[in-house]
FIKOLZA-1660 file (N, C-alpha, C; in steps of 0.1 Angstrom, whole numbers, plus 5000, padded with zeros to 4 digits):
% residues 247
   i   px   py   pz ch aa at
   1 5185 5088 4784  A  X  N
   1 5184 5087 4799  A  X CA
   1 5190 5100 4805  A  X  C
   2 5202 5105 4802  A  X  N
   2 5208 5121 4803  A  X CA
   2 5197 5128 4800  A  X  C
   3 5192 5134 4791  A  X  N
   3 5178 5146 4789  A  X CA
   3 5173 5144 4795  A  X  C
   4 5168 5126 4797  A  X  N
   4 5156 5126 4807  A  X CA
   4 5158 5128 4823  A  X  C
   5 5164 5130 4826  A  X  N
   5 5173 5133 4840  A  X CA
   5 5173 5119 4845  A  X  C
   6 5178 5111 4841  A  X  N
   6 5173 5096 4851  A  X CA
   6 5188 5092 4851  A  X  C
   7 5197 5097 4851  A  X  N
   7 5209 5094 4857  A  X CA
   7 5213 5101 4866  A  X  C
   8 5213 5089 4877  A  X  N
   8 5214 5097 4893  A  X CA
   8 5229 5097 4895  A  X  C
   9 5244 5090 4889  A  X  N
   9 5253 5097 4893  A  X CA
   9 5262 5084 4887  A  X  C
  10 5274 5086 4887  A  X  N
  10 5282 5076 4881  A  X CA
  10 5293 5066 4892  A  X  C
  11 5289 5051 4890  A  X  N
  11 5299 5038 4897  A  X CA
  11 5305 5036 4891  A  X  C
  12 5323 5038 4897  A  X  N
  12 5333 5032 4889  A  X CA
  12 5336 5037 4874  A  X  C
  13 5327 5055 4874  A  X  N
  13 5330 5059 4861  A  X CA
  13 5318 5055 4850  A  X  C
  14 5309 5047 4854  A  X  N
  14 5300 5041 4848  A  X CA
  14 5289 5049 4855  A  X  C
  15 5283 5052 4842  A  X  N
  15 5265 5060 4843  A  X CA
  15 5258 5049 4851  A  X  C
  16 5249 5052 4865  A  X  N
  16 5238 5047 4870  A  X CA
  16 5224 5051 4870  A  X  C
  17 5216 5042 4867  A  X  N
  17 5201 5051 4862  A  X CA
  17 5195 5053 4879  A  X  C
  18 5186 5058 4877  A  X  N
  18 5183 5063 4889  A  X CA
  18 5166 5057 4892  A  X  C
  19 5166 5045 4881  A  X  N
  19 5151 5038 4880  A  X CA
  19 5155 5025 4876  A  X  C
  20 5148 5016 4884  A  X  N
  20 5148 5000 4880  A  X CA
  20 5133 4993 4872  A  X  C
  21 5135 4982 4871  A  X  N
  21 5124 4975 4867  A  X CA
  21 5119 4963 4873  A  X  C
  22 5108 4963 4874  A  X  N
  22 5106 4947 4878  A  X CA
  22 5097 4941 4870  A  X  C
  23 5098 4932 4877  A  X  N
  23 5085 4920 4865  A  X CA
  23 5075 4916 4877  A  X  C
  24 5063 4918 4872  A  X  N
  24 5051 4914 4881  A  X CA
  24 5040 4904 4869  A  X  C
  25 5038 4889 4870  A  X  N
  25 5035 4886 4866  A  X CA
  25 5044 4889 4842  A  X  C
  26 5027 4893 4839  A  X  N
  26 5029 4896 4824  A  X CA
  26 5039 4912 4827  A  X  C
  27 5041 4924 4838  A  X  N
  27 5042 4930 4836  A  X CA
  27 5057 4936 4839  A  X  C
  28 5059 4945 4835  A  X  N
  28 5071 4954 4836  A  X CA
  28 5069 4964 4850  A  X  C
  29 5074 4963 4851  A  X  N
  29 5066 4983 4862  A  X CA
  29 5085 4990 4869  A  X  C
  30 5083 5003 4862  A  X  N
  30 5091 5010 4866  A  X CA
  30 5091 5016 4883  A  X  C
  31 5102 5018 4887  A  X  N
  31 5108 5021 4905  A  X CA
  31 5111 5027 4905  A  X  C
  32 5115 5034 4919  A  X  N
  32 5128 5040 4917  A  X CA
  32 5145 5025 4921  A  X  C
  33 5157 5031 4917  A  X  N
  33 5166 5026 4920  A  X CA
  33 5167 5021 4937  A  X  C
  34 5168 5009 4944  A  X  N
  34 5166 5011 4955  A  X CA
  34 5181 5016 4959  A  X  C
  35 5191 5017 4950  A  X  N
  35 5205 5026 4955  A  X CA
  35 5204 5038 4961  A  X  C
  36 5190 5044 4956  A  X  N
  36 5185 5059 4961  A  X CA
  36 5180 5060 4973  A  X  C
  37 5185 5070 4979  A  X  N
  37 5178 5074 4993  A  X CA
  37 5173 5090 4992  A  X  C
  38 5166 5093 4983  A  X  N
  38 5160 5104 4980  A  X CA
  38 5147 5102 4987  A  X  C
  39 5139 5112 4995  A  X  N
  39 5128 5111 5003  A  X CA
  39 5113 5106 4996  A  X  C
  40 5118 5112 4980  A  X  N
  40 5105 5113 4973  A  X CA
  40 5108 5093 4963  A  X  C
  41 5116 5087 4968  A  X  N
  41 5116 5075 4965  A  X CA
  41 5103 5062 4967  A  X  C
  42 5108 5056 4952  A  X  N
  42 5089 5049 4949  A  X CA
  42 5096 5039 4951  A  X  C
  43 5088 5027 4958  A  X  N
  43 5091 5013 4966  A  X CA
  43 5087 5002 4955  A  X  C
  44 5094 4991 4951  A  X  N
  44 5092 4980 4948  A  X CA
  44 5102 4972 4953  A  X  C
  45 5094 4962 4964  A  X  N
  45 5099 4946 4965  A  X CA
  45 5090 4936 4972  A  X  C
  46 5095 4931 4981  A  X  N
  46 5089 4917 4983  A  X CA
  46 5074 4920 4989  A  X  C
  47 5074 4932 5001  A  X  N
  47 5060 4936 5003  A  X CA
  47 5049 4942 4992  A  X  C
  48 5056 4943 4978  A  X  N
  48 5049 4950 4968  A  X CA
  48 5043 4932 4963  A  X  C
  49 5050 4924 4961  A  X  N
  49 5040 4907 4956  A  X CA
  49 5033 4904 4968  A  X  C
  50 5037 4905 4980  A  X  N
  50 5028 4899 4991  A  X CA
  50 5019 4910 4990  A  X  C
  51 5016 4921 4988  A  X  N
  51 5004 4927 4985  A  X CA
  51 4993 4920 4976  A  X  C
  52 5004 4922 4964  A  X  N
  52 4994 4917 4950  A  X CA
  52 4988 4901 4955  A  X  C
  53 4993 4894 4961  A  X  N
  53 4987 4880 4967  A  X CA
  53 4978 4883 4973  A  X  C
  54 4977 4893 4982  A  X  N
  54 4969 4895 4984  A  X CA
  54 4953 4898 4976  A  X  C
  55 4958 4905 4968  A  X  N
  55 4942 4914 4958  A  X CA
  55 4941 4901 4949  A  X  C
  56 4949 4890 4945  A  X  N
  56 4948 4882 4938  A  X CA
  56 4940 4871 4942  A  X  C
  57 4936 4871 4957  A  X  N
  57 4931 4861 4964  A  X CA
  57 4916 4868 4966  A  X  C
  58 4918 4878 4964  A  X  N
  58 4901 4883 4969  A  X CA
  58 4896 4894 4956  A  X  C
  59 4903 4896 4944  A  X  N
  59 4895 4900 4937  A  X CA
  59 4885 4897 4931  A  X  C
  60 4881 4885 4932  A  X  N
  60 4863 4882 4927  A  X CA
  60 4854 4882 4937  A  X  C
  61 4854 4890 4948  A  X  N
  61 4848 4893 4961  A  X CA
  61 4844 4906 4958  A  X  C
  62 4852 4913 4954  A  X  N
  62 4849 4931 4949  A  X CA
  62 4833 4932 4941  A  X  C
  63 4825 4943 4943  A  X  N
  63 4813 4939 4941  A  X CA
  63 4816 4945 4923  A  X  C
  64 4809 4942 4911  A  X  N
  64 4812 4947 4899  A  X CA
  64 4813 4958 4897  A  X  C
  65 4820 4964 4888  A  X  N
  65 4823 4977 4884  A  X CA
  65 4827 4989 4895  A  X  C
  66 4828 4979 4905  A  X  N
  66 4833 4988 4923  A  X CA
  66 4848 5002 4918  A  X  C
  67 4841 5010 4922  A  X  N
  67 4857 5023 4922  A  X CA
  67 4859 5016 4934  A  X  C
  68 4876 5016 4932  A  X  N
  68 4888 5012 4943  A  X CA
  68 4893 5021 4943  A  X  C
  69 4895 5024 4953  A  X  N
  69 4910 5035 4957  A  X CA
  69 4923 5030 4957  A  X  C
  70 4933 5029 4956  A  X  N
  70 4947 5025 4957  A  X CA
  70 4952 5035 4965  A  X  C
  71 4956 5036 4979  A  X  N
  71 4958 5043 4988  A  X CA
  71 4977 5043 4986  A  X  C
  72 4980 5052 4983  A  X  N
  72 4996 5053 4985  A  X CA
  72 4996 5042 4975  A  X  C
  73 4997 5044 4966  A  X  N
  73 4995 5037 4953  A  X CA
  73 5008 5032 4952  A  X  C
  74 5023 5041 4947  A  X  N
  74 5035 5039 4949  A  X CA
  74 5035 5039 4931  A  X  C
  75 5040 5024 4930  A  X  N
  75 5042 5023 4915  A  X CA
  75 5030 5017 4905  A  X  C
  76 5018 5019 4918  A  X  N
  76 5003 5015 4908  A  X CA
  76 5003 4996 4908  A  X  C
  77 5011 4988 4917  A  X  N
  77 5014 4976 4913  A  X CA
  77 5001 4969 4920  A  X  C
  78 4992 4974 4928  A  X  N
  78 4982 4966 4934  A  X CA
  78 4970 4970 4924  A  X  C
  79 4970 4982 4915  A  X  N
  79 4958 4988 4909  A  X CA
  79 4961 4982 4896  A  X  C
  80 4972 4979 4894  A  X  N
  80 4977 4971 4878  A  X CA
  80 4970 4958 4882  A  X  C
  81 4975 4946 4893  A  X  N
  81 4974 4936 4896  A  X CA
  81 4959 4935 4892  A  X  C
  82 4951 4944 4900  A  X  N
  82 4936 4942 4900  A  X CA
  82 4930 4942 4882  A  X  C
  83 4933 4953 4882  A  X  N
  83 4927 4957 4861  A  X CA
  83 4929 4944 4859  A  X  C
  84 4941 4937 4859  A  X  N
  84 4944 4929 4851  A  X CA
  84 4935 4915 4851  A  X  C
  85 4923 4914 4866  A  X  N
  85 4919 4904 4870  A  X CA
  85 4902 4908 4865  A  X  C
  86 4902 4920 4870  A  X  N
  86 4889 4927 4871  A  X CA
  86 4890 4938 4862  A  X  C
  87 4883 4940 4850  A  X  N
  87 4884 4951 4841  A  X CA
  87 4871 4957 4842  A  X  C
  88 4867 4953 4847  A  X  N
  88 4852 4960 4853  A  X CA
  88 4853 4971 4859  A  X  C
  89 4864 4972 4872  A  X  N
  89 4867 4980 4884  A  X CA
  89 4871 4993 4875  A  X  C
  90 4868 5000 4879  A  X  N
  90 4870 5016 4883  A  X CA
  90 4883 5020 4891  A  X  C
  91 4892 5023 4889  A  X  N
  91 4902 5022 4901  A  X CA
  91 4906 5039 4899  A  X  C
  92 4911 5043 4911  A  X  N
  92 4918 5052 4914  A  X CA
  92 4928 5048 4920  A  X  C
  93 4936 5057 4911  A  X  N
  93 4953 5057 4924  A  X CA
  93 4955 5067 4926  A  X  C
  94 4957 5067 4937  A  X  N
  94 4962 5083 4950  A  X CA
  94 4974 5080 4953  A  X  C
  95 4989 5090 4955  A  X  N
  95 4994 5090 4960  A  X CA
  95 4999 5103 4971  A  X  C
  96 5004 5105 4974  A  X  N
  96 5008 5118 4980  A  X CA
  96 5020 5123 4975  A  X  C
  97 5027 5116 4967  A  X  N
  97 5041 5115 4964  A  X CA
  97 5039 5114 4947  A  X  C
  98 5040 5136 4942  A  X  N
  98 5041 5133 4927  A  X CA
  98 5049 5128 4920  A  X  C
  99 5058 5115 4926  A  X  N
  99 5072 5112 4921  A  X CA
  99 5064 5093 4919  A  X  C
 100 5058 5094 4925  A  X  N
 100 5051 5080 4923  A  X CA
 100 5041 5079 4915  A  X  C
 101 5031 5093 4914  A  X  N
 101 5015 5091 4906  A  X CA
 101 5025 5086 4893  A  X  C
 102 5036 5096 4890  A  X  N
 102 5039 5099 4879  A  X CA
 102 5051 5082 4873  A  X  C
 103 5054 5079 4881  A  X  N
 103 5059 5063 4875  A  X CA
 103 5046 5059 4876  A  X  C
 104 5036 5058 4883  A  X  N
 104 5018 5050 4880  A  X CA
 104 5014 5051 4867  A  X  C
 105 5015 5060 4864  A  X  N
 105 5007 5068 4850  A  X CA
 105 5019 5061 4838  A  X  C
 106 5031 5064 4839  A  X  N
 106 5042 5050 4835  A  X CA
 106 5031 5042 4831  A  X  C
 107 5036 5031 4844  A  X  N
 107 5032 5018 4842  A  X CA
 107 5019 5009 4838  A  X  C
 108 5011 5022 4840  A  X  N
 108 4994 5022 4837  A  X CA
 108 4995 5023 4823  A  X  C
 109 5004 5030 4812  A  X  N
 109 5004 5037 4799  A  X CA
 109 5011 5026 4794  A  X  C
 110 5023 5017 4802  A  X  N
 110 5028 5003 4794  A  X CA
 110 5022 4996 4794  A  X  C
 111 5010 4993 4803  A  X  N
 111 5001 4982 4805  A  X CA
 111 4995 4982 4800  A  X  C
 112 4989 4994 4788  A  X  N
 112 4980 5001 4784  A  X CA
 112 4961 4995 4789  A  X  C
 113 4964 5003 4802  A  X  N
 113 4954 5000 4812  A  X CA
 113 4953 5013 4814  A  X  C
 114 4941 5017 4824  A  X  N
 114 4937 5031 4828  A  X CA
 114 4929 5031 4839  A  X  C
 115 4934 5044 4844  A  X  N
 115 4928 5043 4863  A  X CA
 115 4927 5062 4861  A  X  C
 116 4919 5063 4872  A  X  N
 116 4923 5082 4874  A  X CA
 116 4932 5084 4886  A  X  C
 117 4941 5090 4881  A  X  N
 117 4950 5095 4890  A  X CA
 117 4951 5111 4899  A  X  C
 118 4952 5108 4911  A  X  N
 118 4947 5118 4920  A  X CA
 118 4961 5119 4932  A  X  C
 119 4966 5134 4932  A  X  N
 119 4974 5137 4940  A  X CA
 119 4967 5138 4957  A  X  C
 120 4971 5131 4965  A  X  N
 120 4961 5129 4981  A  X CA
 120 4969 5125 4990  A  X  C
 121 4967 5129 5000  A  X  N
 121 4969 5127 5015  A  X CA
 121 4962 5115 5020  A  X  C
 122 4961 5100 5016  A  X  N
 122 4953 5092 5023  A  X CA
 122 4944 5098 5013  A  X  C
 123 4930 5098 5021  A  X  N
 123 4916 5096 5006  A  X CA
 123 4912 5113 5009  A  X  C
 124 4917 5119 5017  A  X  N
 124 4916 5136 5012  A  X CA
 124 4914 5141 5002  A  X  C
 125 4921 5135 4995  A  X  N
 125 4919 5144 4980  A  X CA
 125 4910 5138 4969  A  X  C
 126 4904 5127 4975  A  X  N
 126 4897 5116 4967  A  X CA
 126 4880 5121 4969  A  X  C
 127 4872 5126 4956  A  X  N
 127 4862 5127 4959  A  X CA
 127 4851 5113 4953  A  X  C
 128 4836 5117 4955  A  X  N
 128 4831 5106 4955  A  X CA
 128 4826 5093 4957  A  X  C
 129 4821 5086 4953  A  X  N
 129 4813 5074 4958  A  X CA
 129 4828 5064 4958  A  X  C
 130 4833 5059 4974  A  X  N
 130 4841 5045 4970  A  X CA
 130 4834 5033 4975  A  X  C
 131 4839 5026 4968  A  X  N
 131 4831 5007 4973  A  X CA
 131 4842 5003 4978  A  X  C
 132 4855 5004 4977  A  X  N
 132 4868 4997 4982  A  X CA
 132 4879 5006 4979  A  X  C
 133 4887 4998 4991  A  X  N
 133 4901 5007 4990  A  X CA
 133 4907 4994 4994  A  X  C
 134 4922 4995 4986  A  X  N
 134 4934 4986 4988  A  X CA
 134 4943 4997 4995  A  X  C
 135 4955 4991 5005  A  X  N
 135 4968 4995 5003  A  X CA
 135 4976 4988 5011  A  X  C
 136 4984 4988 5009  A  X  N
 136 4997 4988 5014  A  X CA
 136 5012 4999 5017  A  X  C
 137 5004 5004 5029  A  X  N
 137 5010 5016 5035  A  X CA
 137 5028 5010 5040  A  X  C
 138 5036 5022 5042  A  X  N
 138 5044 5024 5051  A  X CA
 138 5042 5015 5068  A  X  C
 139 5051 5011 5072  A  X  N
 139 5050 5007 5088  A  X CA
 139 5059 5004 5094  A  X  C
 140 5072 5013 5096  A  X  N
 140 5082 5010 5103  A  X CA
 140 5085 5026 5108  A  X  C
 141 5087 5027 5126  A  X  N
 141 5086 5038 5130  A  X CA
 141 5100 5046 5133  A  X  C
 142 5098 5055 5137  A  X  N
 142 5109 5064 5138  A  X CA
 142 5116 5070 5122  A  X  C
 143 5129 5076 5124  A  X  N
 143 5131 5082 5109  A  X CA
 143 5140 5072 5105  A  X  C
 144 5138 5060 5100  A  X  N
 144 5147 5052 5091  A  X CA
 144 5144 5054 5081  A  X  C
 145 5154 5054 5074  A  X  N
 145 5154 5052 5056  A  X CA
 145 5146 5060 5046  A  X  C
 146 5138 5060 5041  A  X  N
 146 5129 5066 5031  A  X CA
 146 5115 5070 5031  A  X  C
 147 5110 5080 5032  A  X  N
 147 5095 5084 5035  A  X CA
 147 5085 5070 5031  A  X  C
 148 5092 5059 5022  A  X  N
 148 5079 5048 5018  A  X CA
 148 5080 5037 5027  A  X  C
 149 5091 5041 5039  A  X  N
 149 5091 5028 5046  A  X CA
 149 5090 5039 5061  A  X  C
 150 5083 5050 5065  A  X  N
 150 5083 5054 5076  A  X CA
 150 5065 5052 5075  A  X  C
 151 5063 5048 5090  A  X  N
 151 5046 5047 5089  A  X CA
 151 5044 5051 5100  A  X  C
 152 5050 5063 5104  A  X  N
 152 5041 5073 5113  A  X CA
 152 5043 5067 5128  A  X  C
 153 5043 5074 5136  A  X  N
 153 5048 5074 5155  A  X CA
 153 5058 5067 5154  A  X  C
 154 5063 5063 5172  A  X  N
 154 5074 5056 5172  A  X CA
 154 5076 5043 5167  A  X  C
 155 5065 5032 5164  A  X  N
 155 5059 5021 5160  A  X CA
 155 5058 5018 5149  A  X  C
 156 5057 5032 5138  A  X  N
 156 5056 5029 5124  A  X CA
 156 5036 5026 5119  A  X  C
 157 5029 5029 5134  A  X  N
 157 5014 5022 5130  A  X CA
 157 5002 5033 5124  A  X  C
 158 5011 5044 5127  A  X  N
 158 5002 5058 5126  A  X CA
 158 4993 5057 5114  A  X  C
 159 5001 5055 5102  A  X  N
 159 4996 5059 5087  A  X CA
 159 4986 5048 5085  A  X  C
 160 4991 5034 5090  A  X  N
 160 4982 5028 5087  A  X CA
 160 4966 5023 5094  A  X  C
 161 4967 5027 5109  A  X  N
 161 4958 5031 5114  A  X CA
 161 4949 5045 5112  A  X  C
 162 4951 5055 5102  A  X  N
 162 4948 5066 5099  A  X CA
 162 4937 5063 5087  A  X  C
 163 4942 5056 5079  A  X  N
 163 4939 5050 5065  A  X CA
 163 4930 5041 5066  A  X  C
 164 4929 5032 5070  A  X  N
 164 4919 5018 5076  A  X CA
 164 4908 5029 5084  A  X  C
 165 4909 5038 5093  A  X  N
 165 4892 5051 5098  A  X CA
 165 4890 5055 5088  A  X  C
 166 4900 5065 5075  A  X  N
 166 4894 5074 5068  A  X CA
 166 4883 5062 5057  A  X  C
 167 4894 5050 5055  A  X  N
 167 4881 5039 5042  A  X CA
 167 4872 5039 5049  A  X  C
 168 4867 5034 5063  A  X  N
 168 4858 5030 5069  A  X CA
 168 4849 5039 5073  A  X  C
 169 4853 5053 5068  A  X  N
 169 4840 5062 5068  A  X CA
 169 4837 5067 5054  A  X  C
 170 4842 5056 5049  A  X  N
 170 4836 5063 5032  A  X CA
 170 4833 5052 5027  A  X  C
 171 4838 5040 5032  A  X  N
 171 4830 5027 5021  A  X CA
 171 4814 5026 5024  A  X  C
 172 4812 5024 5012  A  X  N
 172 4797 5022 5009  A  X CA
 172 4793 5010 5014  A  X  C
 173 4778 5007 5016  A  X  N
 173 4774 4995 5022  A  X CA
 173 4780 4982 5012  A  X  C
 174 4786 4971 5015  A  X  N
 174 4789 4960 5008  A  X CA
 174 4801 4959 5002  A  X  C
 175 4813 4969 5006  A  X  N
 175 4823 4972 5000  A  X CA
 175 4835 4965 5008  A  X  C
 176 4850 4967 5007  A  X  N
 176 4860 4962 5010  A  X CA
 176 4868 4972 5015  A  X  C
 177 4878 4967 5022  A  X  N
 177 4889 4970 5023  A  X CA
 177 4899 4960 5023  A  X  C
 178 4909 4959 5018  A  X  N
 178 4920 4950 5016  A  X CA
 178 4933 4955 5022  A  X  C
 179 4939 4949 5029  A  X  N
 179 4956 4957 5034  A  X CA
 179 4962 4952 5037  A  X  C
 180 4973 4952 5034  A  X  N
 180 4988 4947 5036  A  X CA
 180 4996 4957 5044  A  X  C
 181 4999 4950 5055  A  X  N
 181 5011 4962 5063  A  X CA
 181 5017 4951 5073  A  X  C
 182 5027 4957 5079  A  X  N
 182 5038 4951 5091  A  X CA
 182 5032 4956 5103  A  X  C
 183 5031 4951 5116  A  X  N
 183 5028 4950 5123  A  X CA
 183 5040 4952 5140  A  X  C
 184 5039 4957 5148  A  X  N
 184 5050 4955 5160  A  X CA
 184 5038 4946 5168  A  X  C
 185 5047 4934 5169  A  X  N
 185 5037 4925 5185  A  X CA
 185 5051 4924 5193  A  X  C
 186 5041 4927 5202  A  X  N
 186 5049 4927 5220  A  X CA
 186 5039 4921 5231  A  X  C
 187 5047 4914 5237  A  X  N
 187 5040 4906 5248  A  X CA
 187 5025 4902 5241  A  X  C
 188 5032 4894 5226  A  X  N
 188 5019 4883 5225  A  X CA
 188 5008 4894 5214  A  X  C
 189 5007 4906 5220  A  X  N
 189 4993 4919 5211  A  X CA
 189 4999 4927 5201  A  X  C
 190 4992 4925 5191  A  X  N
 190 4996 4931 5177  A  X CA
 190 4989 4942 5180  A  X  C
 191 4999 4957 5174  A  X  N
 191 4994 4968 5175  A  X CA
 191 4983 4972 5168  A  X  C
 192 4990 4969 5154  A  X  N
 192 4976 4972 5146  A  X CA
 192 4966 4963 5146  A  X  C
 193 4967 4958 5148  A  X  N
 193 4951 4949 5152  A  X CA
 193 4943 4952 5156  A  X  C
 194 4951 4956 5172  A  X  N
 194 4942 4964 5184  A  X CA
 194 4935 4978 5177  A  X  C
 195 4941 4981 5173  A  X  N
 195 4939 4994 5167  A  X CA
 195 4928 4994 5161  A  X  C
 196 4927 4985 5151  A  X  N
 196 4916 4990 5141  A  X CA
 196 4905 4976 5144  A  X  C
 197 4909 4965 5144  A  X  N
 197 4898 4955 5145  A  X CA
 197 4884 4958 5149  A  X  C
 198 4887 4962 5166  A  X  N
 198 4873 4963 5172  A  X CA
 198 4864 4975 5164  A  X  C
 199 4870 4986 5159  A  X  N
 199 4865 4997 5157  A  X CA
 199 4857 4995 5146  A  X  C
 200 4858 4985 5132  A  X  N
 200 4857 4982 5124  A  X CA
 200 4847 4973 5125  A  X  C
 201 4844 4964 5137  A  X  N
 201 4833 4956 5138  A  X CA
 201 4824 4964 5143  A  X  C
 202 4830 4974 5157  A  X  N
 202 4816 4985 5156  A  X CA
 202 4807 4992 5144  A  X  C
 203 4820 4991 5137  A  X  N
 203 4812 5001 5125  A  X CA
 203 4803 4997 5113  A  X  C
 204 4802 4980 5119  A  X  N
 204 4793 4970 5109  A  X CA
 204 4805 4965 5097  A  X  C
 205 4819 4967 5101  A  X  N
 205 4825 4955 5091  A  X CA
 205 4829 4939 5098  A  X  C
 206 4828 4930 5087  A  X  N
 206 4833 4918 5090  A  X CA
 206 4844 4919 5089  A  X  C
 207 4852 4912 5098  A  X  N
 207 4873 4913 5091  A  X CA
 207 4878 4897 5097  A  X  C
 208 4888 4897 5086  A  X  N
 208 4897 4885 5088  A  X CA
 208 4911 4890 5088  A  X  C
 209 4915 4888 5099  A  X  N
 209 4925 4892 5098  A  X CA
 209 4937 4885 5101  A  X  C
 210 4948 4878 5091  A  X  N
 210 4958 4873 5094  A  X CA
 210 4972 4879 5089  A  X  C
 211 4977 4868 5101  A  X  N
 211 4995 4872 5099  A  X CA
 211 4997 4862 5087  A  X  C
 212 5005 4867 5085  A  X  N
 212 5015 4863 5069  A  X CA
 212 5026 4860 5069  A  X  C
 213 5035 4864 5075  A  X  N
 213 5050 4863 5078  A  X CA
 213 5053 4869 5095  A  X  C
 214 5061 4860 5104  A  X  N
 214 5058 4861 5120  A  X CA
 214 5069 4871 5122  A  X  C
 215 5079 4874 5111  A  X  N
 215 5090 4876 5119  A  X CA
 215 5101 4887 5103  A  X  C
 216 5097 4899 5104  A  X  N
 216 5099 4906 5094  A  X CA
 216 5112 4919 5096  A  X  C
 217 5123 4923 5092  A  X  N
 217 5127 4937 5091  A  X CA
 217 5132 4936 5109  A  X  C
 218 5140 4922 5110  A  X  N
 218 5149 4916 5123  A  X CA
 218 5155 4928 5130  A  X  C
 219 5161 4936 5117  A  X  N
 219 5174 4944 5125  A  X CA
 219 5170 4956 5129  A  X  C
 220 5155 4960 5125  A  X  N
 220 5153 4972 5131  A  X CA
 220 5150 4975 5146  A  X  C
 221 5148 4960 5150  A  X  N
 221 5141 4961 5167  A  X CA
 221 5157 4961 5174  A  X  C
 222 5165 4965 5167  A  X  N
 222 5176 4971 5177  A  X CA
 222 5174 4986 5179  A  X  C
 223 5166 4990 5169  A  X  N
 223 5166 5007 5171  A  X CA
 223 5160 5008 5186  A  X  C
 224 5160 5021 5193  A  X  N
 224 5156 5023 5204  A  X CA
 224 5140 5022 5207  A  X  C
 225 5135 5030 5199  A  X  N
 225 5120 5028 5197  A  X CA
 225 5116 5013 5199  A  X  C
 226 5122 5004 5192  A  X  N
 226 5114 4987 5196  A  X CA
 226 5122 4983 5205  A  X  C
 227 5126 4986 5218  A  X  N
 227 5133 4979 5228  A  X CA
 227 5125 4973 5230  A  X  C
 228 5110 4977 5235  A  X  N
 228 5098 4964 5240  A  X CA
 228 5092 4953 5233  A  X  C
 229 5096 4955 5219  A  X  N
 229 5091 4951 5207  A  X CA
 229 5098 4935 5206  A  X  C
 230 5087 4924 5207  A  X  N
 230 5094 4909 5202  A  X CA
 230 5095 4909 5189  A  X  C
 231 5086 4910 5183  A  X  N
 231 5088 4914 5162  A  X CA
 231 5078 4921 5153  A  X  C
 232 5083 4921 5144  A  X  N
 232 5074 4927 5132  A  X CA
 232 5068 4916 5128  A  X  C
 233 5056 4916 5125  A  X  N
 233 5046 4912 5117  A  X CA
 233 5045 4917 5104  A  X  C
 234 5043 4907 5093  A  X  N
 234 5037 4909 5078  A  X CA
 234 5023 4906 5084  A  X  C
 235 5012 4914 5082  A  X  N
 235 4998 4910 5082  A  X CA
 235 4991 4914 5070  A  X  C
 236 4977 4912 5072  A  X  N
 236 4970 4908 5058  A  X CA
 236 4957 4909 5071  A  X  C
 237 4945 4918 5059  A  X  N
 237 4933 4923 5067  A  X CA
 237 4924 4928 5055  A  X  C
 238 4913 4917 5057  A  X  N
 238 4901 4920 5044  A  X CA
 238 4888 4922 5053  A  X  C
 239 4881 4938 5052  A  X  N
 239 4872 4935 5058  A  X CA
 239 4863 4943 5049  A  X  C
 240 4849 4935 5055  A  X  N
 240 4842 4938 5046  A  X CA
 240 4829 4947 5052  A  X  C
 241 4821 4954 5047  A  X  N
 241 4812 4966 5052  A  X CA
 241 4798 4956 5053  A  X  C
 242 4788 4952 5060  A  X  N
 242 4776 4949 5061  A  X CA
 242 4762 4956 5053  A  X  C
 243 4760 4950 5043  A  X  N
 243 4750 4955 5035  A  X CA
 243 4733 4954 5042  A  X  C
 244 4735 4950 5051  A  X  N
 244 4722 4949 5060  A  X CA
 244 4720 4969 5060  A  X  C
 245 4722 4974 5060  A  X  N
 245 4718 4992 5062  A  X CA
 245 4708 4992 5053  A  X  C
 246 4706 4986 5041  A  X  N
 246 4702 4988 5025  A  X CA
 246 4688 4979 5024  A  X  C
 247 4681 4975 5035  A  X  N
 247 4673 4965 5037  A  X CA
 247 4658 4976 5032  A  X  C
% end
């Protein structure tokens, strides 16, 4: 673990690794330590299974052999989740963060599973035909904590309203999107809802879109930013593209 640099520093005189493990299902998947507040830090916890519940509820909806994108992939745990259901899929994982492709390619190589892995900005860097994209973005706003838990403006909605336009101008007729993110509702209106719902029916998708947990990440709405804010939302949003174009 010394050679390998994965000793981030020593407790009490005792060596600390600077990587954890978790168990998902059959699998293992390496993290980073969440003791670390390094920027280029890779996320696993409770929003990483409420994801996978997610893909686990709708992967026999994916059309066969569909390339998926894994948007901000992280530790690859929604593109593992899937192979493991769907070995058909085609998956890519994107991250923006060479500190994450590279635990992906990890966890992908323990699993001895295989995806292509692509360094991207959201699907920038992603060329080609997609049928679906999964993620579970960042969504807590302002500068708290670690680049995998900031999700752009004061609200945290940026990234994941950024992400949800760029799939929706690249999914193919008949394809998905799947997403997991947090939400700010105030006076009753979820932000990201508003945000992307209507746009997404203009653009010939079907969406379902529910909350999952009402009441998430309590202590942040002390920060200044959510003074107007009643709470965070866990939401959950599967929409799907209209194959009527192809008639």
């Amino acid at each position: 673990m010394q050679s390998g640099g994965l000793i981030a520093a020593r407790s009490v005189g005792l060596p600390r690794s600077s990587l954890a493990c978790a168990s998902m299902d059959d699998l293992l998947l390496f993290h980073t330590s969440l003791s670390s507040h390094s920027a280029d830090a890779v996320f696993f916890g409770p929003d990483s299974y409420r994801f996978v519940a997610l893909l686990k509820r709708h992967a026999h909806r994916l059309p066969r052999g569909a390339r998926v994108v894994d948007i901000g992939s992280g530790t690859g745990a929604g593109a593992l989740a899937l192979i493991a259901l769907r070995p058909d899929l085609r998956l890519v994982v994107a991250d923006i963060n060479p500190a994450a492709l590279r635990l992906a390619r990890i966890n992908f190589a323990a699993a001895d599973a295989g995806a292509e892995f692509i360094l991207s900005d959201g699907l920038a860097g992603v060329a080609g035909r997609i049928d679906a994209v999964i993620a579970n973005p960042p969504y807590l706003g302002g500068s708290i904590g670690r680049t995998y838990r900031r999700g752009g403006g004061p609200l945290g909605a940026d990234i994941t309203i950024g992400w949800v336009r760029q799939a929706a101008a690249r999914i193919e007729s008949g394809g998905m999107i799947l997403l997991y993110t947090g939400s700010a509702i105030s006076g009753g209106s979820d932000l990201v809802r508003g945000a992307i719902e209507p746009k997404l029916i203009e653009s010939g998708f079907s969406v379902d879109y529910e909350e999952v947990d009402s009441d998430i990440f309590g202590r942040t709405l002390w920060l200044p930013a959510y003074r107007n804010v009643d709470r965070i939302a866990a939401v959950t949003m599967v929409a799907t593209k209209s194959s009527a174009e192809r008639v």
